[in-house]
N, C-alpha and C positions, 0 to 999 in steps of 0.2 A: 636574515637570509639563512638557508640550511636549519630551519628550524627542526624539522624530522629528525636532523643527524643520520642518512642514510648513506652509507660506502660501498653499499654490493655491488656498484657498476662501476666503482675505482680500484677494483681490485681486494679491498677489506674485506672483512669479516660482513656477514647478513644472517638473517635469520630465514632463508630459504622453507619455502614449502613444496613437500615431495608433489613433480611431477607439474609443478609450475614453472620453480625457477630457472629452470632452463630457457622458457619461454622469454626470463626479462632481457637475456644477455642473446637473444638470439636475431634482436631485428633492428637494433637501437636504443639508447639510452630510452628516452622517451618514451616510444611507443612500445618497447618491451616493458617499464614499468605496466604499462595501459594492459598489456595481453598479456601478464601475468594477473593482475587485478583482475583483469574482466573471466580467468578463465575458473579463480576464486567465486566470484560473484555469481555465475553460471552454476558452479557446488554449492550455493547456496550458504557460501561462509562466507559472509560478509565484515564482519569486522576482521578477518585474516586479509582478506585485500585492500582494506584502508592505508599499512602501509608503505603499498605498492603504489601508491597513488599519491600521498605523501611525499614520497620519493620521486613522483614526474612531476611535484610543484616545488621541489628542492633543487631536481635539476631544469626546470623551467627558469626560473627566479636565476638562477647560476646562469645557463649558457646567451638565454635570451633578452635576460632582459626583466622590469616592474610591469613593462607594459604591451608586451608583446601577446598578439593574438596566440601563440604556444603554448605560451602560461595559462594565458586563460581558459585554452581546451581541456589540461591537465587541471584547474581548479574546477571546470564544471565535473572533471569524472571524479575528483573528490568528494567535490559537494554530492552526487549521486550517491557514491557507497555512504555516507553518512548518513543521507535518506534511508536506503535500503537499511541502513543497520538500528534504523530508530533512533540516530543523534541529530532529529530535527534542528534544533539551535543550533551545532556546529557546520549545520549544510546552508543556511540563512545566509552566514556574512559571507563563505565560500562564494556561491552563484550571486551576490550582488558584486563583489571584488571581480569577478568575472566579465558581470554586464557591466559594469564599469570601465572594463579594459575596453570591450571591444566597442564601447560607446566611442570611448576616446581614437581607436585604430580605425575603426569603420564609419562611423557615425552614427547617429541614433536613431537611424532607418535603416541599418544594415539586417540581412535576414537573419545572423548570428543573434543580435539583440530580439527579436521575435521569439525566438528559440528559446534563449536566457529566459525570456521574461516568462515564455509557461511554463517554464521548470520550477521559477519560481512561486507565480500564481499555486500551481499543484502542491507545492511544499506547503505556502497557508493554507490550500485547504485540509491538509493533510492535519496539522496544526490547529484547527477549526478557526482562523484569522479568517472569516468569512469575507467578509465586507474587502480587505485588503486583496483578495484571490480574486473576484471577482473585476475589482478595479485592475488590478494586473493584468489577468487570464483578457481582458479586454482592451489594454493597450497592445497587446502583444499581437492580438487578433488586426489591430490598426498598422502594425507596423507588415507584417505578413500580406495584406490585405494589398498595402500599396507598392510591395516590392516586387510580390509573386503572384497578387491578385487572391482571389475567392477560390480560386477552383485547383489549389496548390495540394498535395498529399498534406503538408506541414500546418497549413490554415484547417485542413480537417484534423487534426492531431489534438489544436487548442482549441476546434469546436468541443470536440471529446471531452477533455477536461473539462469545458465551462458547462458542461451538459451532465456530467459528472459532478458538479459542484450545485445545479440549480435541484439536480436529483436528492442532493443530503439536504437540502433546505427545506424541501418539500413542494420546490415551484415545478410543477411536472410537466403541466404546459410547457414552461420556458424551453424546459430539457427535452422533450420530445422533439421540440423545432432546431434545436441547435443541432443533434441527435441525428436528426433526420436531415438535413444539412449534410452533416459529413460524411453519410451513408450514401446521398448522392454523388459527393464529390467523387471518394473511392472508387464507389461502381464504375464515375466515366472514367476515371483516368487509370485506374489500376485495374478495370475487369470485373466482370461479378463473383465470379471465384477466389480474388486476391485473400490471401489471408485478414487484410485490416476491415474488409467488407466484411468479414467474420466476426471481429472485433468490434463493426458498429450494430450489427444485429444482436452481437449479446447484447453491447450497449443498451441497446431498446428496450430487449428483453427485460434488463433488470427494471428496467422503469414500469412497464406493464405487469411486473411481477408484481411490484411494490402497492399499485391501486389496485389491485385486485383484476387485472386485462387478464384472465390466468391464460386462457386459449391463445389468444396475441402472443402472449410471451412465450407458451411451450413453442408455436410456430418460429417463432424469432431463434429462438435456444435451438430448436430443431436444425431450420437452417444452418446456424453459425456453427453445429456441428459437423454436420456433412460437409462443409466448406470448407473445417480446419482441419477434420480427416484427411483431407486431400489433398488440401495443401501442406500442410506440416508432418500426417502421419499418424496411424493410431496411436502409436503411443508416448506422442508428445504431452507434452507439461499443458498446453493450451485445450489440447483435446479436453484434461482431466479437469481444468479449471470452466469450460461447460458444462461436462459431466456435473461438477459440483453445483451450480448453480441449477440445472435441469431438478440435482438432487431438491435443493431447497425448494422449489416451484413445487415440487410433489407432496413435501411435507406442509407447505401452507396450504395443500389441499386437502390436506387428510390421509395421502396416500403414503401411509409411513413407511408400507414393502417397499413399491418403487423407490422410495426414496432411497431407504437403505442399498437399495440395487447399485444406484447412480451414486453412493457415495463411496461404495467398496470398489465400483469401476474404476471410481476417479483413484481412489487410492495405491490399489493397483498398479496403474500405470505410472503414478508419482514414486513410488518403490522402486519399479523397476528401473524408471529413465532417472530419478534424480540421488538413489540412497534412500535408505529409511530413515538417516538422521538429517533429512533435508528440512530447509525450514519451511519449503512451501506443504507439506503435510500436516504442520499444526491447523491449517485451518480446516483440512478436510476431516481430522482426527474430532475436533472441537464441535462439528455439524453431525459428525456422528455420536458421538459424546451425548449430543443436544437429544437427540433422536432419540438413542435409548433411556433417555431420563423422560422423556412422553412417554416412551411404553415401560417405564417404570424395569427395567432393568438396571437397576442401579450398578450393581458389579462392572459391569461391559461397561458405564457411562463413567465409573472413576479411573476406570483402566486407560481409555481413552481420552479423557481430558487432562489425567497425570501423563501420559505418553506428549502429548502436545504441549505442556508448560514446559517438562524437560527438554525438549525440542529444544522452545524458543528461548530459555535460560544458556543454554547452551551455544546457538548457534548466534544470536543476536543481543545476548546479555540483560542481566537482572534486572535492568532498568528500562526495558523496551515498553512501550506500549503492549503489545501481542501480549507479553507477560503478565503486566496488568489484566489486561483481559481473561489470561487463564486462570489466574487466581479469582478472578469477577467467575466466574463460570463455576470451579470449584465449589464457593462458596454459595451459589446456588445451590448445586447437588446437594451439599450439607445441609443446608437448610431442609431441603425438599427429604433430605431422610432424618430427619430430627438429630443433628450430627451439630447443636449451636456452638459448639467449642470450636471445632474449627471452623465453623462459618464467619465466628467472631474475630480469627484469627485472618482469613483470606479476604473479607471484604476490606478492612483498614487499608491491607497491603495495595490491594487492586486498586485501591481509590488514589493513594500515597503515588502510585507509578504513571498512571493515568494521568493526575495531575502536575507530575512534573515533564512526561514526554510531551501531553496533550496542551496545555495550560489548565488556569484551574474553571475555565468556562468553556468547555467543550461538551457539547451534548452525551458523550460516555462515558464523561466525568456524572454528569447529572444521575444517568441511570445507575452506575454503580452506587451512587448515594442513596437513591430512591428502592434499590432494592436491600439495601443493608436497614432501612428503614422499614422498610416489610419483615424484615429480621424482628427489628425490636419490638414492632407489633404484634408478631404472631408470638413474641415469648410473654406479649404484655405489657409491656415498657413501653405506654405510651406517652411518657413522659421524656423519654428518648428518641422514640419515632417521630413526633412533630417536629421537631426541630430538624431531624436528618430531611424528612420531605418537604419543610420550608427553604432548606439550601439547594434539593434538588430542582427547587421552581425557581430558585431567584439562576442558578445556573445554567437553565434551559432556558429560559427567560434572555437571555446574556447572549446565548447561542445562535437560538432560531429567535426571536423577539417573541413579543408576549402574544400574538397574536397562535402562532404556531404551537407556543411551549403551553396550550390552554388547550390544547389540540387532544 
């Protein structure tokens, strides 16, 4: 018990973050840890509110109890900042210690255990635990199903995700109808303007983006934007995470102006409402990065995708996936401008992090191999290249099954 070692709500010493901690001591042990954390998480400094939350399963564990549904609240917003901060393993045993509890307090048809279990579903897929997400993200749907019926906000929630999960597999069908599903539910119960009816037409969008529906999807993106204008505001963080995707639909068009339009929008408005050293801008930095390395602007393309690995080193630490991926990105550039020293340096890394956030059979584990192997080809070293693209197929292979990874 007290494993955190936390005393800032006994009066001791704390490690206080300006402009938060006032928040812990202001509403409750408890739920002031929770609205200090959550207003960290908000800033997009995630591992700074891990342990604020530490701290509401120290005093959870303390006031209430091994088995009290309290604790279990305070372990699920745990288990979340560890998501958000890229320590998928340490958010695993959090959320089943969780559903655990409230199996045992509520039963195992309680809506709390529905809830649990697509957080956790989402975390394997997050993890590429395929198979296991799916089995989950589908209990979960069972238990929601018969407590609150089909037509619940919350039953549309773990549509989202298993629709979001059928979409990385590549079953698009599957995801379309799931998709479409929960874009009904929204509509009737929440309005057609609700902000989550925004969120199921991006939803779609990304799907129709992905087979090439290009028209369907700008329609979708279009909507979802006007919707989230209006509900949220121009210049929310959701608005600019449209934007960004509107951005991407253009550049698999060819339309690289547009794109860069839609990318500098999103950016914009992510400076202004969240900080420049927020972490949700490494991805918008990373698409734009993408962009000027198609139109061969190299300058702008290193400038931008070292702006975003700093980001995520920084804000989410050395060891995230996102960081993996920026060094995977890097070392493209390098490549693509005959730079092999340090391509040879940032592909290893990116693979190295990737497969320890990711596991080592996760389909972006494959492609950072398969492009490090396009490395050794294009230097000639195809005596090194086969063997790096015979590990990215047995990896892909692992991932999507061999049907997909032949694809």
């Amino acid at each position: 018990m007290f494993r955190y070692a936390a005393v800032c709500f006994s009066g001791g010493p704390c490690r206080p973050v300006p402009g938060t901690f006032w928040l812990a001591r202001a509403s409750g042990r408890l739920q002031g840890c929770h609205s200090a954390g959550k207003a960290l998480q908000k800033a997009g400094k995630f591992a700074e509110a891990i342990p604020y939350f530490e701290q509401a399963v120290d005093y959870g564990e303390g006031r209430f109890g091994d088995g009290h549904p309290k604790l279990a609240k305070a372990l699920e917003w745990l288990a979340n900042a560890h998501r958000q901060a890229g320590n998928l393993e340490k958010a695993g045993p959090l959320y089943k210690r969780a559903l655990e509890i409230w199996q045992n307090a509520r039963g195992p048809g309680h809506p709390k255990v529905g809830k649990i279990l697509n957080s956790l579903g989402n975390l394997y897929r997050k993890q590429g635990r395929y198979g296991e997400a799916e089995k989950t993200l589908k209990r979960s749907l069972e238990v929601l199903e018969n407590k609150l019926g089909k037509d619940h906000p919350q039953y549309a929630k773990t549509l989202d995700q298993l629709g979001s999960l059928y979409r990385e597999l590549g079953r698009f069908e599957e995801a379309e109808k799931v998709l479409k599903q929960a874009l009904a539910i929204r509509q009737r119960r929440k309005g057609p303007e609700h902000k989550s009816v925004g969120q199921s037409l991006h939803n779609l969008a990304n799907i129709y983006r992905q087979i090439g529906r290009y028209a369907e999807a700008e329609d979708f993106y279009t909507r979802a934007l006007a919707i989230r204008e209006k509900a949220l505001g121009p210049d929310h963080p959701g608005v600019a995470n449209t934007l960004n995707v509107l951005g991407r639909l253009q550049y698999s068009r060819g339309r690289l102006g547009k794109a860069e339009t839609f990318y500098k929008r999103a950016l914009t408005i992510q400076e202004k409402t969240l900080g420049a050293e927020h972490s949700g801008l490494a991805k918008t930095l990373d698409r734009l990065g993408d962009l000027y390395r198609r139109l061969k602007r190299f300058e702008a393309a290193e400038k931008a995708l070292l702006r975003a690995l700093n980001i995520r080193q920084r804000t989410k630490g050395e060891n995230h996936k996102s960081v993996g991926q920026s060094k995977h990105n890097l070392a493209n550039l390098y490549r693509d401008t005959q730079r092999p020293a340090k391509a040879e340096k940032f592909y290893p890394q990116g693979i190295q992090i990737k497969e320890k956030a990711l596991g080592p059979d996760h389909s972006s584990v494959a492609k950072a191999i398969a492009d490090y192997g396009r490395l050794r080809l294009d230097q000639g070293k195809n005596d090194e290249a086969v063997p790096l693209f015979k590990r990215a197929l047995r990896v892909q292979e692992k991932a999507l099954g061999p049907e997909h990874a032949a694809e």
